[in-house]
N, C-alpha and C positions, 0 to 999 in steps of 0.2 A: 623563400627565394634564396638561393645561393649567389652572392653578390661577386665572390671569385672568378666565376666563369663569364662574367660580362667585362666587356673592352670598357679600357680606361675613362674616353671620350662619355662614355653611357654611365658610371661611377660618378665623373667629375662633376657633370651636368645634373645628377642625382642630388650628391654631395651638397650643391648650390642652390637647388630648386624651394621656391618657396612654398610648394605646394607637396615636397616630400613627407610621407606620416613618419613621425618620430620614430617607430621602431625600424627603418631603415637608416636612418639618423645614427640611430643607436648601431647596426652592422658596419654602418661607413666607416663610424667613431673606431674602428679596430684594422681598417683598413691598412695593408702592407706600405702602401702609397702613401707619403709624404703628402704631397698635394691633395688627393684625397680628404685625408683629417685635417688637414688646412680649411678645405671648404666648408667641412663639419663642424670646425670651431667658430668660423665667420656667420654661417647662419641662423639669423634670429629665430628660427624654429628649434632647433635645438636646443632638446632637454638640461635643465641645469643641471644635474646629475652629471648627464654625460659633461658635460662645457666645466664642472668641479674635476672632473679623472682627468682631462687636461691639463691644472694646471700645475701638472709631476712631469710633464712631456717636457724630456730635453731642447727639444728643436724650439727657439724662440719665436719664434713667426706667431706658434701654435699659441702661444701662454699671451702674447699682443692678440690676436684674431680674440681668444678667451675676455681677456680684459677690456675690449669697446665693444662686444659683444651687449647690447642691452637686454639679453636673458639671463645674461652671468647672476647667478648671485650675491648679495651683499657678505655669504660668508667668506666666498670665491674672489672678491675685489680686495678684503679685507686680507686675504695672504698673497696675494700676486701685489700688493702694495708694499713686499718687503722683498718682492722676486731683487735678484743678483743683476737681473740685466732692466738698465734705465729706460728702455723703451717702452716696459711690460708696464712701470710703474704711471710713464706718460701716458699710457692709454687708460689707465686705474683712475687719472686724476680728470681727464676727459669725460670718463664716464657717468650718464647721468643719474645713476644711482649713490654714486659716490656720497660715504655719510661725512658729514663736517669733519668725526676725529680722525679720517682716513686723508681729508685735506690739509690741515693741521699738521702734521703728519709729515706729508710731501714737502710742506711749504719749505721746508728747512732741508731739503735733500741736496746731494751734494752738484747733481747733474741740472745745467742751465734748463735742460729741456721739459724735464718733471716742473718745476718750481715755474714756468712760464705756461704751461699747461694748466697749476694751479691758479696763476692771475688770470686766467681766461673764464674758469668755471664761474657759469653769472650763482651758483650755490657759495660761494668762497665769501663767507660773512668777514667783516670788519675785523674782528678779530684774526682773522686769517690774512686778510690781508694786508694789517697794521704788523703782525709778525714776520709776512715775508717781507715787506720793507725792511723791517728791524735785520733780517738777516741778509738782503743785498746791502745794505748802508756798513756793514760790518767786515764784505766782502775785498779785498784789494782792489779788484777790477770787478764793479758790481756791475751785471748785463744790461745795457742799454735799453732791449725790446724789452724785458722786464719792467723795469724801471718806467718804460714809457706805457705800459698795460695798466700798472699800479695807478698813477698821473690819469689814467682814463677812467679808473672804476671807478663807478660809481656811490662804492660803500668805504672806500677811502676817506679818513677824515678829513677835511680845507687844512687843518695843520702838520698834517702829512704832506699834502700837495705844497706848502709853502717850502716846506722843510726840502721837498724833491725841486723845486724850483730856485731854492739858495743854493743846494750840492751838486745839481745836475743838470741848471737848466740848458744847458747845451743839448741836452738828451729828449728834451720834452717841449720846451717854449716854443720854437722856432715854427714845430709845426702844429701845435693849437693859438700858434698866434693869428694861423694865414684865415 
């Protein structure tokens, strides 16, 4: 089938469809259209393969759509967790394939939004999240929602929580007191 000669509308809807067979999947994935290979990276039918040759594609949208993708691969999460732009890496830490050292990792990243994405992961063992404390508490201005994530997990040790309740409890007490 020749995917060129079909109107956008009919591509996009293709591109999106859950019920597209992979080797259309695989046609779209080369598509002229922008949006197009956006919907190709976004759909969990698509093949890792193709959702890996994504994540060389300039345009960011593509390499985020790639990275919360739950077909991506773990080898595929594993280098879009050093991508250049921090939103790719927020959707890397989101993801629920994500292995421990790819969290690890993040925890110490320089962007609030990666590193708050890591306190959210319920996979983010103790050690992950006794270190991202260690590196908000080290921070000038350490992030508040962080700081208040930390205070809620679960796998945070009571002398962490004491330790965020003596340095921050403006940030936390107030509202697990109500």
């Amino acid at each position: 089938m020749d995917l060129k000669n079909i109107e956008y509308m009919k591509r996009y809807k293709l591109a999106r469809g859950p019920k597209t067979p992979e080797v259309l999947l695989r046609d779209l994935s080369t598509d002229n259209s922008l949006g197009i290979r956006e919907q190709v990276a976004k759909n969990p039918n698509t093949p890792e393969d193709v959702l890996h040759g994504f994540i060389k594609e300039p345009d960011s949208n593509i390499r985020c759509f790639v990275a919360e993708n739950p077909n991506t691969s773990l080898a595929s999460l594993r280098e879009l967790s050093k991508d250049s732009y921090y939103l790719v890496r927020t959707y890397v830490a989101y993801n629920h394939k994500v292995t421990l050292d790819i969290l690890k990792d993040l925890a110490t990243d320089r962007h609030l939004e990666v590193r708050y994405a890591v306190s959210r992961n319920p996979k983010s063992s103790t050690e992950i999240v006794v270190s991202l404390f260690e590196y908000e508490k080290s921070l000038k201005e350490p992030e508040g929602a962080i700081i208040w994530e930390l205070y809620a997990h679960k796998k945070l040790p009571h002398i962490a929580k004491v330790i965020i309740e003596t340095l921050y409890g403006d940030m936390v007490c107030n509202d697990f007191k109500k």
